[in-house]
C-alpha positions in Angstrom: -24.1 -20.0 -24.0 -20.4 -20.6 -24.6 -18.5 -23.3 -23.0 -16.5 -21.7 -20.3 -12.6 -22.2 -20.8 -9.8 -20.5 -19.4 -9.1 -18.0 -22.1 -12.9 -16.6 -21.6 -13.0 -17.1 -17.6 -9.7 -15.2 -17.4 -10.7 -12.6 -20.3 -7.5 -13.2 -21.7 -7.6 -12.0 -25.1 -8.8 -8.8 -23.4 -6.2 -8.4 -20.7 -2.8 -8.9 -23.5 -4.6 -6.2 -25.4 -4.2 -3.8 -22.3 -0.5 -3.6 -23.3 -0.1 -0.3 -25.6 3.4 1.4 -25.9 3.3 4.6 -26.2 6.9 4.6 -28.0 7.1 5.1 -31.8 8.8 2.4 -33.1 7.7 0.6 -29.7 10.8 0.3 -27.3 11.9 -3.0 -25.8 11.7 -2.2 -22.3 8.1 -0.2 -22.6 6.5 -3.4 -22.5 8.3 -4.5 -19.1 7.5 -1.4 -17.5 3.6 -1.4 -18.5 3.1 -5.0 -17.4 4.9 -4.6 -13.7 2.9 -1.2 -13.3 -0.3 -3.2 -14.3 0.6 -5.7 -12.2 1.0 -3.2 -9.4 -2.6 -2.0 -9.7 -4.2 -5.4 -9.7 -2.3 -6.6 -6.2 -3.8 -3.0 -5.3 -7.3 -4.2 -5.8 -6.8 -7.6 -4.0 -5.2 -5.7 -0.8 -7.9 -3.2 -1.4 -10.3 -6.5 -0.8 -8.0 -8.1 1.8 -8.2 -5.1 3.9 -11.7 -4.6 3.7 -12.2 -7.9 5.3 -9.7 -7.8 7.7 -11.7 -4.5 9.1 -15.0 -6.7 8.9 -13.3 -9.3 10.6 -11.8 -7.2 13.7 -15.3 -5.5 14.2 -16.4 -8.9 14.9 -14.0 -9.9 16.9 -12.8 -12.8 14.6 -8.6 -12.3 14.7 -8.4 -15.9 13.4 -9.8 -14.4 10.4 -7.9 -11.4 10.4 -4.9 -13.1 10.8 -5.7 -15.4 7.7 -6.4 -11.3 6.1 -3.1 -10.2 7.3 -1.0 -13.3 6.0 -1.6 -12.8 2.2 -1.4 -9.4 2.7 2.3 -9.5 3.7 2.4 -12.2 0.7 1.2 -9.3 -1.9 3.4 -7.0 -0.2 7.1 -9.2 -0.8 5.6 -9.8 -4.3 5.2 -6.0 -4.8 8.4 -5.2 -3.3 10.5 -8.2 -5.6 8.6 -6.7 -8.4 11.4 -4.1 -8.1 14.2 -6.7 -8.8 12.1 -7.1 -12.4 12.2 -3.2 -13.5 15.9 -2.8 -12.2 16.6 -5.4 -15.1 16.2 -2.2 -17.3 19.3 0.0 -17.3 18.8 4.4 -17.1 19.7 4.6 -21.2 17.1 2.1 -21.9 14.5 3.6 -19.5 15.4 7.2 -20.7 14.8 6.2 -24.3 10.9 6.3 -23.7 10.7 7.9 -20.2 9.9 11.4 -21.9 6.7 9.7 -23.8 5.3 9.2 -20.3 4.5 12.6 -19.7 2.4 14.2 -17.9 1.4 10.1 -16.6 2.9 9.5 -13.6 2.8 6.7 -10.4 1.7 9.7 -8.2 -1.7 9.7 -10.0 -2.8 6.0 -8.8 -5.9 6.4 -7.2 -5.7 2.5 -5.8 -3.0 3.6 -3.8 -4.5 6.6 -3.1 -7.0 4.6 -1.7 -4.7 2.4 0.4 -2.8 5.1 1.9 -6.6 6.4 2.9 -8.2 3.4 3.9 -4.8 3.1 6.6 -5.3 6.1 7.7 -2.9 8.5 5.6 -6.1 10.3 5.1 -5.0 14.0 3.3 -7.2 15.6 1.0 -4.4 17.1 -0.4 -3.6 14.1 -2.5 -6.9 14.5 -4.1 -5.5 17.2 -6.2 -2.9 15.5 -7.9 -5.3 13.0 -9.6 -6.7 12.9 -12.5 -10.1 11.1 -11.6 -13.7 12.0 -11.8 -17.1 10.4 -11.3 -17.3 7.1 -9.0 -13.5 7.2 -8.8 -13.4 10.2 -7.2 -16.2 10.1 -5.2 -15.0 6.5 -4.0 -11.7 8.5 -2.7 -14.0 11.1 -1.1 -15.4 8.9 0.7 -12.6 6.7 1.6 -11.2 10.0 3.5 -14.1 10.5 5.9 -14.7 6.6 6.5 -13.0 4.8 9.4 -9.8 3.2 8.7 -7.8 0.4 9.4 -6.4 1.6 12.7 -9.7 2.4 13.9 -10.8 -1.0 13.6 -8.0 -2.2 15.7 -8.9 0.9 18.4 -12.1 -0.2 18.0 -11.6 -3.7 18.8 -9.3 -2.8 21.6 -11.9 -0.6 23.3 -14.4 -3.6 23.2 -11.4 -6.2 25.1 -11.3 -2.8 28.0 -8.5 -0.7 26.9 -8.7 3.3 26.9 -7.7 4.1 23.4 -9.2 7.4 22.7 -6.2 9.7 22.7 -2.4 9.5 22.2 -1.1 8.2 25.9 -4.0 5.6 26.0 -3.6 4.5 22.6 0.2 4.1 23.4 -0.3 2.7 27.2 -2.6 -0.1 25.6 0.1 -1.5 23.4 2.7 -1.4 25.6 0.3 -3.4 28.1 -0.3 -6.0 25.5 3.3 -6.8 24.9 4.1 -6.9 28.5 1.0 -9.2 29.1 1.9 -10.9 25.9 1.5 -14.7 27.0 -2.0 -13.6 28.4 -3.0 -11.6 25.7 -1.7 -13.2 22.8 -4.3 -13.1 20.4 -3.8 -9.4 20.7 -0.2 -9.4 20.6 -0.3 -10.8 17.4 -2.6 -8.7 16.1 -0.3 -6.0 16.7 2.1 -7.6 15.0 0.5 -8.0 12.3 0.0 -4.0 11.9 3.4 -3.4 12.6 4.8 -6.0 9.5 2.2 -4.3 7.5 3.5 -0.8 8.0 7.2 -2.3 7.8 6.7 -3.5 4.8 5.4 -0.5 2.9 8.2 1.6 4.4 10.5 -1.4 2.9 8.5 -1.3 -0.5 8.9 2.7 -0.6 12.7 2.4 0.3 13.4 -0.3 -2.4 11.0 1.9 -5.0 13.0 5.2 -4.4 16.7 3.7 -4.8 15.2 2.1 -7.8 13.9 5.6 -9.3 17.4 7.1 -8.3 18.9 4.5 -9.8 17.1 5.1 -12.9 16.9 9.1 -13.5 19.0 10.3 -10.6 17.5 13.0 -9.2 15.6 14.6 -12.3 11.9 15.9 -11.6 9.7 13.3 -12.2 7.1 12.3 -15.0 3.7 14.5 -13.8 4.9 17.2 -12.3 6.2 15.2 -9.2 10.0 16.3 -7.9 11.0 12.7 -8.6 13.4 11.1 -5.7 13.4 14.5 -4.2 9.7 13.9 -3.3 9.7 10.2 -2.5 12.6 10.8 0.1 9.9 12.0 2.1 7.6 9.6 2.2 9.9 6.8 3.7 9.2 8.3 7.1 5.3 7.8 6.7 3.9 4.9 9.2 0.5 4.2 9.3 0.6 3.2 12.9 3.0 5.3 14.5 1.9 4.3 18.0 2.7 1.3 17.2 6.6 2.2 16.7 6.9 4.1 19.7 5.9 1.6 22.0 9.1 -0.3 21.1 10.9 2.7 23.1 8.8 2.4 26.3 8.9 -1.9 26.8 11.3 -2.7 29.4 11.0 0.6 30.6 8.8 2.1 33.3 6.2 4.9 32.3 
């Protein structure tokens, strides 16, 4: 058996031959924009893991864990986000000169994200038509849509420390009695607060991605078939949690 070195642990070799322009002569800038998206869909698969444990850990009640879950996710998620700064380096001419080779691939068609949005609780099977995946992929996604998510671990957790969570009112009438009992409750309160950065941040990450697609094509459709900034407009209003949001309306106030 071969000595074990870094090259071989890390498959190196194997991972700077996943770089293939599509371009023909190769553009400068194609390179840039294959690496950041790759690097996208590996931080996808370790917050993928991340919140797979963090569910594990709030069905057993450990929120010392979760928290330790929760803090390198909002570390993947600034990374993500600052990965923006790195494509913005490219100016529209210089994107637009292999943008049309693209097509029909688009960022719409990431299943990982997919499964995020899912697993969280954005659970539409619409979205399953607008990918391209078959076999385990897709029947991982399928699945991802009927299993509990994310927020109902954190109901379910709730329900176990005595709070009625099993409808809109409840769910909002437990949060808002966890902030107000915040020095008793504080393990819970900064659960909550964990859920909330994570939903801030995406809502950041989409807000910084669609300026940036703007900035790059204006308002042309998109590569795939998507409406381009037209369509990701909407999605800067999607929260995972929106209970979580409205509370902030009701503390200091009386029901």
């Amino acid at each position: 058996m071969a000595r074990l070195t870094y090259a071989s642990y890390l498959r190196i070799d194997e991972l700077l031959a996943l770089q293939v322009p599509q371009s023909n002569p190769a553009h400068h800038d194609e390179l840039l924009f294959i690496i950041v998206h790759q690097v996208y869909e590996l931080w996808f698969r370790q917050m993928l893991h991340e919140i797979e444990a963090a569910m594990k850990n709030l069905a057993a009640g450990d929120l010392l864990k979760t928290q330790k879950n929760f803090r390198r996710i909002h570390a993947i998620q600034r990374l993500i986000e600052q990965q923006v700064d790195v494509l913005e380096t490219m100016t529209p001419q210089e994107f637009n000169a292999f943008r049309e080779g693209l097509n029909p691939a688009s960022g719409f068609q990431s299943s990982q994200f997919r499964e995020i949005e899912f697993l969280c609780g954005a659970q539409k099977t619409s979205y399953l038509s607008f990918l391209e995946v078959t076999g385990a992929k897709r029947e991982r996604l399928e699945r991802r849509l009927s299993e509990p998510t994310l927020y109902d671990a954190l109901k379910g957790l709730l329900q176990r420390r005595g709070f009625q969570v099993d409808s809109h009112d409840t769910l909002l009438a437990a949060f808002k009695s966890i902030y107000e009992r915040s020095e008793e409750l504080y393990d819970l309160y900064l659960l909550l607060e964990d859920f909330i950065e994570f939903d801030e941040r995406f809502l950041l990450w989409r807000g910084r991605h669609v300026r940036m697609v703007e900035r790059m094509i204006g308002m042309k459709p998109g590569t795939g078939g998507s409406l381009g900034v037209s369509y990701l407009e909407k999605t800067l209003s999607k929260k995972f949690f929106p209970e979580l949001w409205e509370v902030r309306t009701e503390l200091g106030t009386g029901y």
